[in-house]
Every structure is written in C-alpha cells, then in structure tokens.
Steps between C-alpha positions, in 0.01 A plus 500: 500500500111428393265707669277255599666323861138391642467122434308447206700766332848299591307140393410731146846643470641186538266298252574744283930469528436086482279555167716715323840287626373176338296656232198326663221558184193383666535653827402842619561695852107455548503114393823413672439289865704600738477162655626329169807287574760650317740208448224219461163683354762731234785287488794825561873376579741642756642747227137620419438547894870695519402705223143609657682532849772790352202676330349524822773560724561810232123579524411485817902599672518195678755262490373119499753245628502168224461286840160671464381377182359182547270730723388643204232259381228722423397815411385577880780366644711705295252817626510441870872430431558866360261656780724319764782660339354849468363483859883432614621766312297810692 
C-alpha cells in the first residue's frame, strides 16, 4: 500500500498509476490536473479505466464495484473515491 493516504499524496499516487498505465509521455505527477476529465480531456476507454481500477483496488486493498466507474471521471474523484473506501474500512 503507498505510504502516502493524505489527499494530495492519493491524487499523486494515482497520477502516477494513470501515467505509467497509458504510457502518458508528456505528463508528470506534478503537471497532471486532478480535475482533467479523464474520458473527454485524455480520451481513455472502459478497458483503460478497468485496468487503472484493478491497479488500485491492488494498491490501495479496496475493492471498486464496475457500477462505480463512470464515477471515476477524474483524478479527484477517483481520490475522494479511495478515501471513502478507506474511511469504511476502519
């Protein structure tokens, strides 16, 4: 699990799974918005969303239900997403 579970490490962590999942060349953790619109502003499909959601549900130990993943817009959604799910875990 990464170390970081404040909020702007989460929004890093997961810039940093979505860059290296699409091989995303001129984006870095500290350049990435987390209010970019995934589907629209960086053009990922449902299989590139699946694939970031099982890297995250192995990061982070959550399990993310696929009725869930049109949720998953942008980078902070995704973040308060994985707090909510941490938070219901303790």
């Amino acid at each position: 699990m990464p170390e970081s579970k404040d909020k702007m490490g989460i929004v890093r962590h997961v810039a940093e799974i979505i860059i290296d999942e699409l091989k995303l060349e001129d984006i870095t953790p500290d350049t990435f918005n987390p209010e970019m619109d995934l589907v629209d502003e960086l053009g990922i499909d449902s299989m590139d969303l699946a694939t970031i959601a099982l890297v995250l549900q192995d990061e982070y130990k959550i399990v993310i239900d696929e009725d869930d993943y049109p949720k998953l817009k942008t980078v902070r959604l995704i973040c308060e997403y994985i707090e909510e799910k941490l938070a219901a875990k303790h």
